[in-house]
PDB file of N, CA, C and O in Angstrom:
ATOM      1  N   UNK A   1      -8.821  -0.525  12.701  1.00  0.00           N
ATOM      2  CA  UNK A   1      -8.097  -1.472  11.882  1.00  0.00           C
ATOM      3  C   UNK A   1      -6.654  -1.578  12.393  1.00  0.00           C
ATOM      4  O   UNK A   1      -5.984  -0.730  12.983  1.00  0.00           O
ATOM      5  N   UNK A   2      -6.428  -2.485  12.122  1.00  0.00           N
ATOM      6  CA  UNK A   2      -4.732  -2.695  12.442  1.00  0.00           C
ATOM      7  C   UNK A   2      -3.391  -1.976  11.731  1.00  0.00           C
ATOM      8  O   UNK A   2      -3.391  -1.467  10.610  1.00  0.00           O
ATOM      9  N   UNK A   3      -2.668  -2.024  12.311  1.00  0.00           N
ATOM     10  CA  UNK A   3      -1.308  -1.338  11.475  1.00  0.00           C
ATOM     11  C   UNK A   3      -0.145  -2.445  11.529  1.00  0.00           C
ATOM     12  O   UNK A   3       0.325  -3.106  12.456  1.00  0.00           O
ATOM     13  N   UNK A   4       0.174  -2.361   9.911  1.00  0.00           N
ATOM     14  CA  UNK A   4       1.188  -3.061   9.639  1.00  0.00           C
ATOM     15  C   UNK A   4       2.679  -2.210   9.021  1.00  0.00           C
ATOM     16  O   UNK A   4       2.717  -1.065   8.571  1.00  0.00           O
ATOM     17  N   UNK A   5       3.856  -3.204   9.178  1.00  0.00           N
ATOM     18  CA  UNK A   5       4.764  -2.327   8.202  1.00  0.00           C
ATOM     19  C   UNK A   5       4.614  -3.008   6.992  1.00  0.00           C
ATOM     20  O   UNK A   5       3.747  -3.803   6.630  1.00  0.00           O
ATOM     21  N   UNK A   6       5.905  -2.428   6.250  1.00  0.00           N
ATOM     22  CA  UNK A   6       5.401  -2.564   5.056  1.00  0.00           C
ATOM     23  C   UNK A   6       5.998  -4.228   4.208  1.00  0.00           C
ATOM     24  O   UNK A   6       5.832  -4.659   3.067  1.00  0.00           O
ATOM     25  N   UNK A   7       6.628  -4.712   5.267  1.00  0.00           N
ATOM     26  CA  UNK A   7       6.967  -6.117   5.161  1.00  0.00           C
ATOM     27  C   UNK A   7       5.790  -6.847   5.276  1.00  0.00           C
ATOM     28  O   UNK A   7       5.269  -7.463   4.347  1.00  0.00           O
ATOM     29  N   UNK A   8       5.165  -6.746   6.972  1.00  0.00           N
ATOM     30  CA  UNK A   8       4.367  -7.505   6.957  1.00  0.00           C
ATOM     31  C   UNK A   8       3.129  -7.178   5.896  1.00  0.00           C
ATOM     32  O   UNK A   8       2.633  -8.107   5.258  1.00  0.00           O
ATOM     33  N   UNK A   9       2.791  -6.206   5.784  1.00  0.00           N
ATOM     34  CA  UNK A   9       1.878  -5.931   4.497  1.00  0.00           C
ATOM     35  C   UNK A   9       1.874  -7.070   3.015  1.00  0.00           C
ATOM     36  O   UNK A   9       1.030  -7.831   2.542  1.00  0.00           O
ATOM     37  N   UNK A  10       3.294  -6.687   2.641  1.00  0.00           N
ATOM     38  CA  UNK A  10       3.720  -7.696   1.665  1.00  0.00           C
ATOM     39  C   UNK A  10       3.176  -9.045   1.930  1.00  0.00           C
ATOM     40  O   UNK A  10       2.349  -9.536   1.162  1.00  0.00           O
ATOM     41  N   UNK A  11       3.469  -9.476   2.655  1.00  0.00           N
ATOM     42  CA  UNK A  11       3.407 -11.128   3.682  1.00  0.00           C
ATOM     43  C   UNK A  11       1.613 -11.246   3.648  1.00  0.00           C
ATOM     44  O   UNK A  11       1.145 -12.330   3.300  1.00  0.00           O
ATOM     45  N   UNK A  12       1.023 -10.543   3.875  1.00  0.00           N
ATOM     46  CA  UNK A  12      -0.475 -10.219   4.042  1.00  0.00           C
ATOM     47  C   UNK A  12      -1.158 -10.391   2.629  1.00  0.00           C
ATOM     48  O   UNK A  12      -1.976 -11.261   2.333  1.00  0.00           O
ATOM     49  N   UNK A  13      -0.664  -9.393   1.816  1.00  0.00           N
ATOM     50  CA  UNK A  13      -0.964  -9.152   0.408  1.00  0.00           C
ATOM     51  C   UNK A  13      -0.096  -9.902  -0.677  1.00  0.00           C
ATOM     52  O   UNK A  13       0.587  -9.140  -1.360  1.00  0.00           O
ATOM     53  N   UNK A  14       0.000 -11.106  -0.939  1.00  0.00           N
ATOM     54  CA  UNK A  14       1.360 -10.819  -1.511  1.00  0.00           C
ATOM     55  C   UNK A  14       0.801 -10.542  -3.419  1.00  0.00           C
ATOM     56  O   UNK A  14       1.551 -10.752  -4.373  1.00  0.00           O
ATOM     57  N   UNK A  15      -0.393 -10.132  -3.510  1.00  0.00           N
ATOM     58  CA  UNK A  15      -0.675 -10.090  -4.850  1.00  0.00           C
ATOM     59  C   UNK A  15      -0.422  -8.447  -5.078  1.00  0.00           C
ATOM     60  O   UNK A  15      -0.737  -8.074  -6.207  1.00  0.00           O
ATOM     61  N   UNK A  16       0.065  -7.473  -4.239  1.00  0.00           N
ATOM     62  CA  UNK A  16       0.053  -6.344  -4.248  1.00  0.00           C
ATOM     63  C   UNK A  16       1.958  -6.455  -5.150  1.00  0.00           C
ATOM     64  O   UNK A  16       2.592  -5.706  -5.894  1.00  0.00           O
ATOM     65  N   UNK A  17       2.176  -7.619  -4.603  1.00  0.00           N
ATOM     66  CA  UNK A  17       3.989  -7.734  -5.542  1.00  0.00           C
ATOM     67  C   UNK A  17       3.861  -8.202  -6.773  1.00  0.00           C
ATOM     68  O   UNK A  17       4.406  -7.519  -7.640  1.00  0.00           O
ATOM     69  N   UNK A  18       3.029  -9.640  -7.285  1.00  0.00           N
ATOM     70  CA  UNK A  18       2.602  -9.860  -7.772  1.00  0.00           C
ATOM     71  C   UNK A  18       2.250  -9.578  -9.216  1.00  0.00           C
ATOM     72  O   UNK A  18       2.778 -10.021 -10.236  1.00  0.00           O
ATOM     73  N   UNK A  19       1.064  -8.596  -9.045  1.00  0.00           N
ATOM     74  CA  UNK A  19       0.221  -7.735  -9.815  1.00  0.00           C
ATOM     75  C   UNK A  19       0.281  -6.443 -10.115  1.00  0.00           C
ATOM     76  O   UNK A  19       0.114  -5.972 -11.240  1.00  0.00           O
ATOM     77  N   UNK A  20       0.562  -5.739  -8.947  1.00  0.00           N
ATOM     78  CA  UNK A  20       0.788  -4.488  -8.990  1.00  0.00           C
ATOM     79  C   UNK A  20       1.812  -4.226  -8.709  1.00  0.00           C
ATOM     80  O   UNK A  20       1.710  -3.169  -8.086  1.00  0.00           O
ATOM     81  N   UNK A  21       3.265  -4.636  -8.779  1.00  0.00           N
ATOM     82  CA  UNK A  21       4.429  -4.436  -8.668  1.00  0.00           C
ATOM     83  C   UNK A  21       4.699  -3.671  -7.704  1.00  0.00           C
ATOM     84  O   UNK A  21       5.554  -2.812  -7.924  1.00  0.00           O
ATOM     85  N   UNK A  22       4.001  -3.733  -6.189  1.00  0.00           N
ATOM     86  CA  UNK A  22       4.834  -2.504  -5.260  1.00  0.00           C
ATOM     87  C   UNK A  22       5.647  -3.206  -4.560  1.00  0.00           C
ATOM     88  O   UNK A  22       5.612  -4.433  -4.479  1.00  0.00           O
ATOM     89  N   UNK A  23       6.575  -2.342  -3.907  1.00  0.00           N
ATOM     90  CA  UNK A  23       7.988  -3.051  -3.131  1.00  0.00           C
ATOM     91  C   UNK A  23       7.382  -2.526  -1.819  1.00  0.00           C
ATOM     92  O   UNK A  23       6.277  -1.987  -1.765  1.00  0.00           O
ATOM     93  N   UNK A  24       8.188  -2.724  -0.774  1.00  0.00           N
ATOM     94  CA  UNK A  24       8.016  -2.099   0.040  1.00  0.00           C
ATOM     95  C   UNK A  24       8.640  -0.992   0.593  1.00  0.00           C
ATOM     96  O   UNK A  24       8.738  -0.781   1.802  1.00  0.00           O
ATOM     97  N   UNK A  25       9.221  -0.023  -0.630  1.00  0.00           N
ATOM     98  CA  UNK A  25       9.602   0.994  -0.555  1.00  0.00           C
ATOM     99  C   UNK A  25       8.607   1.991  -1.311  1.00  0.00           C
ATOM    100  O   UNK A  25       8.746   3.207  -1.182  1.00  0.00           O
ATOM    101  N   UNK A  26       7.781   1.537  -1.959  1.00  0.00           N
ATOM    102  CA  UNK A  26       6.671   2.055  -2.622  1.00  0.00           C
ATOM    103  C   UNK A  26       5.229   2.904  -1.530  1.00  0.00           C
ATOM    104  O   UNK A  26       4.450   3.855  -1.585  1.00  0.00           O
ATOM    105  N   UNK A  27       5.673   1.593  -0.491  1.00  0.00           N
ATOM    106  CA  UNK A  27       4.733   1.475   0.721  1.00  0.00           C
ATOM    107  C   UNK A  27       4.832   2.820   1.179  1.00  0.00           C
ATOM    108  O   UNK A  27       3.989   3.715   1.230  1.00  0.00           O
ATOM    109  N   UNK A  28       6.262   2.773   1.565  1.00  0.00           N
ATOM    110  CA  UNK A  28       7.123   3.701   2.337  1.00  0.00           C
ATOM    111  C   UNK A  28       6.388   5.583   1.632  1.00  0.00           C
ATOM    112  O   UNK A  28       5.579   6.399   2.074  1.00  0.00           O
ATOM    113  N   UNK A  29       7.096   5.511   0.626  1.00  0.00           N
ATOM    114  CA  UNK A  29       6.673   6.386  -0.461  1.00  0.00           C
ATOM    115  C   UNK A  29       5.086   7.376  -0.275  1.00  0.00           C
ATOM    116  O   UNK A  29       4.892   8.581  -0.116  1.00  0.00           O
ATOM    117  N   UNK A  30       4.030   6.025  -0.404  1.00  0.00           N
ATOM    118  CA  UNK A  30       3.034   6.412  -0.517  1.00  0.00           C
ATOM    119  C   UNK A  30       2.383   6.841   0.581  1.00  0.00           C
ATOM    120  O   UNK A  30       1.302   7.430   0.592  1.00  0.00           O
ATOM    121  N   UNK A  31       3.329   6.415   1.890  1.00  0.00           N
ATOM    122  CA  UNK A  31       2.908   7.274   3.502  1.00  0.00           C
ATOM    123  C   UNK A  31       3.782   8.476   3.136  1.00  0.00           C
ATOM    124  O   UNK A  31       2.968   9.199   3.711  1.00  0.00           O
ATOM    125  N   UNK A  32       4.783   9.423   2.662  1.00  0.00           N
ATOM    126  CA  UNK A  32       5.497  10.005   2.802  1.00  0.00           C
ATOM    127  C   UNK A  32       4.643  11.047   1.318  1.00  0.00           C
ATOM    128  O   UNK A  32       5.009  12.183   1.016  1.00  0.00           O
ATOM    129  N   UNK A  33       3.767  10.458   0.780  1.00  0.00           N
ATOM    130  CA  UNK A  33       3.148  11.171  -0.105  1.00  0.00           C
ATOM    131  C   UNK A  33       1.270  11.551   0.290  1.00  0.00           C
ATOM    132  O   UNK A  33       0.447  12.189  -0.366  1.00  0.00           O
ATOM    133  N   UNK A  34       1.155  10.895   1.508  1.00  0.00           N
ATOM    134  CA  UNK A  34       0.079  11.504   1.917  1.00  0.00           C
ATOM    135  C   UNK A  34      -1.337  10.124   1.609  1.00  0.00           C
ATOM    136  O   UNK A  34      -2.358  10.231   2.288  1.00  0.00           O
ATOM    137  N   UNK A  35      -1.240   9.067   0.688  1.00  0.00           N
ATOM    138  CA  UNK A  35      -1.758   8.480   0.017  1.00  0.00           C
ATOM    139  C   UNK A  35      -2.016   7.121   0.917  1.00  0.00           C
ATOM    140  O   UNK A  35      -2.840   6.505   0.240  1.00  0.00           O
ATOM    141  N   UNK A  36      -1.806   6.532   1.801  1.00  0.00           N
ATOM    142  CA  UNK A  36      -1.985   6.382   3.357  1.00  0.00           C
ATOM    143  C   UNK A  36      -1.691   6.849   4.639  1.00  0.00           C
ATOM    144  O   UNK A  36      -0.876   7.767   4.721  1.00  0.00           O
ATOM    145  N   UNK A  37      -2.268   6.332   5.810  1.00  0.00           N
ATOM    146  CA  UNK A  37      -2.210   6.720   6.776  1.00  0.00           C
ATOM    147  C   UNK A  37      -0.989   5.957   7.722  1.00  0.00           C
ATOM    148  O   UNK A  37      -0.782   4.766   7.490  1.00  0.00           O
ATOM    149  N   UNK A  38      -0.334   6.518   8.587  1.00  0.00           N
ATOM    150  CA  UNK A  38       0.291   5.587   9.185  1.00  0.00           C
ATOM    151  C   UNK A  38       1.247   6.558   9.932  1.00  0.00           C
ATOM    152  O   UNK A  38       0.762   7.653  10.217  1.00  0.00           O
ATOM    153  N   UNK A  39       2.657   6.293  10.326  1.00  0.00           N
ATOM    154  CA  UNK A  39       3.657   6.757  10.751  1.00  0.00           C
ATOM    155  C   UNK A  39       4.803   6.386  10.481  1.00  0.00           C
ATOM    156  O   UNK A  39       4.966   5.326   9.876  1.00  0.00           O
ATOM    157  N   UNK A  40       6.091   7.335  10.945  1.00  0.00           N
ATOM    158  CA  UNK A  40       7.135   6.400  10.361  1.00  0.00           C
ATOM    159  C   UNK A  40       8.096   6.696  11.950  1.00  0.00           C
ATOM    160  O   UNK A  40       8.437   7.857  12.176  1.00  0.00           O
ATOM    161  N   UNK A  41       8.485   5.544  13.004  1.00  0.00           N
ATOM    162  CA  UNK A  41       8.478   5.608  14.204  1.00  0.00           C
ATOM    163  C   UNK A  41      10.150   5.240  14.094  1.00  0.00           C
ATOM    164  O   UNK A  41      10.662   4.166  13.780  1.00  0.00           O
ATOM    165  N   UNK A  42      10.915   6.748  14.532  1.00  0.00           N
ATOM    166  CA  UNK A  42      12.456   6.813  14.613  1.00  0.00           C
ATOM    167  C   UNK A  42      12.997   6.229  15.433  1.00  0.00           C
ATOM    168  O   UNK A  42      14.207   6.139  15.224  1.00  0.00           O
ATOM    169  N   UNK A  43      12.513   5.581  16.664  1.00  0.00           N
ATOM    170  CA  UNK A  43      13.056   5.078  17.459  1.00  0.00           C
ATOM    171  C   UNK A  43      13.589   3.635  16.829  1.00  0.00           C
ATOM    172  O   UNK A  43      14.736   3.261  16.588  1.00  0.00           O
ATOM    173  N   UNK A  44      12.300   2.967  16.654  1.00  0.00           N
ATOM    174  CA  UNK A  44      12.567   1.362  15.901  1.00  0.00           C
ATOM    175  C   UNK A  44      12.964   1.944  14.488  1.00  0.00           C
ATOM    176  O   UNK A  44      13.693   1.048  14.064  1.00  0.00           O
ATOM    177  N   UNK A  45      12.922   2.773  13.651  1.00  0.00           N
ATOM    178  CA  UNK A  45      13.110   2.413  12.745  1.00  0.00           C
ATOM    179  C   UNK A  45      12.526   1.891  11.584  1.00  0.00           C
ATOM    180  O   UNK A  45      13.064   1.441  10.572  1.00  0.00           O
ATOM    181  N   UNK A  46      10.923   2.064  11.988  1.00  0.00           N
ATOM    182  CA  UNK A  46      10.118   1.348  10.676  1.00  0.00           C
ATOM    183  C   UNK A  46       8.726   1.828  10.307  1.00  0.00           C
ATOM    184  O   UNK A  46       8.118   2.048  11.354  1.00  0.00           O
ATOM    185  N   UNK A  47       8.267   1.982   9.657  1.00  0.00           N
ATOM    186  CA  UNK A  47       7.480   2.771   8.739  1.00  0.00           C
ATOM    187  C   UNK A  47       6.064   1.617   9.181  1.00  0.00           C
ATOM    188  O   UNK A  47       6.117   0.437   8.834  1.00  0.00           O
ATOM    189  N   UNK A  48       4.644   2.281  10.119  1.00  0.00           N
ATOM    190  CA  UNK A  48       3.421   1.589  10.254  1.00  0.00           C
ATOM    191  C   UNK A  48       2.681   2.211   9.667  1.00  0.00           C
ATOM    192  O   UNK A  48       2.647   3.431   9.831  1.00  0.00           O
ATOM    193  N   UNK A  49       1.803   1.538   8.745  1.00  0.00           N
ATOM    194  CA  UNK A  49       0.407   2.013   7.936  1.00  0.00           C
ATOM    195  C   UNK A  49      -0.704   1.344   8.537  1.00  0.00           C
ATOM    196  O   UNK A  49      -0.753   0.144   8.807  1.00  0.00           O
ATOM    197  N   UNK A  50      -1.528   2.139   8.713  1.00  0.00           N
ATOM    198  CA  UNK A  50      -3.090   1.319   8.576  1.00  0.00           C
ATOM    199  C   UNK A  50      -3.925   0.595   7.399  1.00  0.00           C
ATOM    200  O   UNK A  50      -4.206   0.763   6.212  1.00  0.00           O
ATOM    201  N   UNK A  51      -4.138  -0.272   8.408  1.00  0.00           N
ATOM    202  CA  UNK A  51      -4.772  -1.125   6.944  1.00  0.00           C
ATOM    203  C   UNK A  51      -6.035  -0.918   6.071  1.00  0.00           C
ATOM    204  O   UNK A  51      -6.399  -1.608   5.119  1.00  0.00           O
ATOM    205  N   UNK A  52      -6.638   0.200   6.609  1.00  0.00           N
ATOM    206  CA  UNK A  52      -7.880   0.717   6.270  1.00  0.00           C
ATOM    207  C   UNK A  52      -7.791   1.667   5.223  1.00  0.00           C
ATOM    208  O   UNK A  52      -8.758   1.851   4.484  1.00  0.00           O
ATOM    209  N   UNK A  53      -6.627   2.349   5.072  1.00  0.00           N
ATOM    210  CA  UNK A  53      -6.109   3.308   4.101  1.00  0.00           C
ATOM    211  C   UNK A  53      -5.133   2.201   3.492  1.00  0.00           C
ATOM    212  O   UNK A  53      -4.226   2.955   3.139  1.00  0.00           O
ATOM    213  N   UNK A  54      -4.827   1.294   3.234  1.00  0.00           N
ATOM    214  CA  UNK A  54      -4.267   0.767   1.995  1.00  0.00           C
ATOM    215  C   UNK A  54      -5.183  -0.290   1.731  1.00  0.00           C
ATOM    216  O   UNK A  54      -4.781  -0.969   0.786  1.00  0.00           O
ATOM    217  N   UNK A  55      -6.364  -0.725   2.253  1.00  0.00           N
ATOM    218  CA  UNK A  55      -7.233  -1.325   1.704  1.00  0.00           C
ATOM    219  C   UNK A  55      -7.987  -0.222   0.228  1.00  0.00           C
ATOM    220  O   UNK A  55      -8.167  -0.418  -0.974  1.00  0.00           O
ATOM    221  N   UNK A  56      -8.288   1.137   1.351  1.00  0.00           N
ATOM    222  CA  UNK A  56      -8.720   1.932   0.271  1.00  0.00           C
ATOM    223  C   UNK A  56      -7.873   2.907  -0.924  1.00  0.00           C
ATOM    224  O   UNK A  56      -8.350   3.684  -1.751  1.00  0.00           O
ATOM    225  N   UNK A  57      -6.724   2.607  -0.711  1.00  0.00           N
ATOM    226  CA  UNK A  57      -5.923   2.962  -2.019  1.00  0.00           C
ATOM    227  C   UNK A  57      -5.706   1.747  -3.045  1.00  0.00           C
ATOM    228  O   UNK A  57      -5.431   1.865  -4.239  1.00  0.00           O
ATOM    229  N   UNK A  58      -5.960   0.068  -2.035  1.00  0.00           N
ATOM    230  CA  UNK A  58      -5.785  -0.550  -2.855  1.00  0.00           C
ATOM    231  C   UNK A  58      -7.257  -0.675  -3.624  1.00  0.00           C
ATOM    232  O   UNK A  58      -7.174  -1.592  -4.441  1.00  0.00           O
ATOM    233  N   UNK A  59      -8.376  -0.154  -3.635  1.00  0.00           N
ATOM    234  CA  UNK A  59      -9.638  -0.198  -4.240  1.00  0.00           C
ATOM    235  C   UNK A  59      -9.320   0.379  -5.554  1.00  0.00           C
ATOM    236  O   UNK A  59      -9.442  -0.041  -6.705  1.00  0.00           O
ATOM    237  N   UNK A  60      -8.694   1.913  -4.824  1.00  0.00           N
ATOM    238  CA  UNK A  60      -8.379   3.067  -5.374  1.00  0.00           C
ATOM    239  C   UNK A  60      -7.934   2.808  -7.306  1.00  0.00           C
ATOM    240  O   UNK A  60      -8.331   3.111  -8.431  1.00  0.00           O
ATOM    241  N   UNK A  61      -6.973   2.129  -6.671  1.00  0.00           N
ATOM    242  CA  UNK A  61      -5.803   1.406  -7.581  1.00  0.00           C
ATOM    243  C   UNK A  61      -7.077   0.521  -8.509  1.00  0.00           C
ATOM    244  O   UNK A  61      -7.460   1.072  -9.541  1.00  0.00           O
ATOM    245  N   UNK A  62      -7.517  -0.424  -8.241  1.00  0.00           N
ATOM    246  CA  UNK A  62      -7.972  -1.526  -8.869  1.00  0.00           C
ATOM    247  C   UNK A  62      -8.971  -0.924  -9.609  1.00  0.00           C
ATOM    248  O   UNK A  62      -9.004  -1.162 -10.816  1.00  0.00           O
ATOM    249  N   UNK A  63      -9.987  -0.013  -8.995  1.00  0.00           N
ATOM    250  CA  UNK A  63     -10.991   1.064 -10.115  1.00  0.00           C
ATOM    251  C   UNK A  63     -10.185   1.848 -11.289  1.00  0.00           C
ATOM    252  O   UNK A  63     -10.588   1.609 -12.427  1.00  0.00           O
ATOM    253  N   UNK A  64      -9.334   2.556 -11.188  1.00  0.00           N
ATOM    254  CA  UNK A  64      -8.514   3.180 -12.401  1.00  0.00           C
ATOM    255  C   UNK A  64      -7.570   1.978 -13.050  1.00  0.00           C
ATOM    256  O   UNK A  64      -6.836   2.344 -13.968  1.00  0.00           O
ATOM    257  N   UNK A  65      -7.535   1.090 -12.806  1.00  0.00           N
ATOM    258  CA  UNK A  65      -7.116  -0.043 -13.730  1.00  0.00           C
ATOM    259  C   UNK A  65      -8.102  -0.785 -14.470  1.00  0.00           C
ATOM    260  O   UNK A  65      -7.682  -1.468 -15.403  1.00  0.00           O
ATOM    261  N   UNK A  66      -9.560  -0.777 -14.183  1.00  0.00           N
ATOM    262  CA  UNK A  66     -10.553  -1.059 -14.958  1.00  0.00           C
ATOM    263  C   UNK A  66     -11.352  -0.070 -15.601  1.00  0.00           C
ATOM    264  O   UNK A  66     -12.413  -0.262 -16.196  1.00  0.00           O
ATOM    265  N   UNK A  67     -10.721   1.057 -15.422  1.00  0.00           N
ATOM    266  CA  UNK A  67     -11.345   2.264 -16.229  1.00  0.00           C
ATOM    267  C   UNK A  67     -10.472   2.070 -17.716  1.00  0.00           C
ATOM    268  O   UNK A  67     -10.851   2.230 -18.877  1.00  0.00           O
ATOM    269  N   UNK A  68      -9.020   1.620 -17.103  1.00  0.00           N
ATOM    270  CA  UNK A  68      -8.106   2.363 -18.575  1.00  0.00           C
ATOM    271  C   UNK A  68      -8.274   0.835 -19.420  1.00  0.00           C
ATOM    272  O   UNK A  68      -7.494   0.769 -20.370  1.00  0.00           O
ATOM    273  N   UNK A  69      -9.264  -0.553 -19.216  1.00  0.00           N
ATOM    274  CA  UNK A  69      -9.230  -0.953 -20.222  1.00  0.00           C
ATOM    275  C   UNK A  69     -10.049  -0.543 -21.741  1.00  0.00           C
ATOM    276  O   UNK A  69     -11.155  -0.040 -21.938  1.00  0.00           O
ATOM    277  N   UNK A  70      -8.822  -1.062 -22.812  1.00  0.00           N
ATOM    278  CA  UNK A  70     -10.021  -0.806 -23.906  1.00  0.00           C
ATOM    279  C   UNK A  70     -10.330  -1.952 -24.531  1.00  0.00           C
ATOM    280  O   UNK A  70      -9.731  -3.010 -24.730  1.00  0.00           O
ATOM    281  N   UNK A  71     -11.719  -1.392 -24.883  1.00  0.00           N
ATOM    282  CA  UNK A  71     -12.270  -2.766 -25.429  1.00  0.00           C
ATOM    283  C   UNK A  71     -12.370  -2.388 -27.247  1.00  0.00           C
ATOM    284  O   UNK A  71     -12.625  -1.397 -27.931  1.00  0.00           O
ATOM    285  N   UNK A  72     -12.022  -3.750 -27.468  1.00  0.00           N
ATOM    286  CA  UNK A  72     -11.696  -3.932 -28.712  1.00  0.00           C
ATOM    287  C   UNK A  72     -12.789  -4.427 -29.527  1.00  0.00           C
ATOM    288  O   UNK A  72     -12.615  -4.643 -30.727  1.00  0.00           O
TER     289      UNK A  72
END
């Protein structure tokens, strides 16, 4: 799968701003918390994730948001 930062991600997804309110410091975050895959490359300066691990956190995400509805 490809690797994006976390701009172009945004640009890709933009219902991830949307809906699920992440910034792209959230992005940042959630490589620095283990919760995707990616790198964060000192030379340039910018933080690459794979898109295969934020496809599957974004699943992740969307299953425990249809768990916590209640039905009335």
């Amino acid at each position: 799968m490809p690797k994006y930062t976390p701009d172009e991600i945004l640009a890709k997804y933009p219902e991830l701003q949307s809906k699920l309110n992440w910034r792209k410091q959230d992005i940042g975050i959630f490589l620095r918390c283990k919760l995707v895959r990616g790198y964060y490359d000192s030379k340039r300066r910018i933080t690459v994730i794979d898109e295969k691990s934020l496809i599957e956190l974004m699943e992740f995400a969307n299953g425990n948001l249809d768990k916590q509805k209640v039905d009335i």
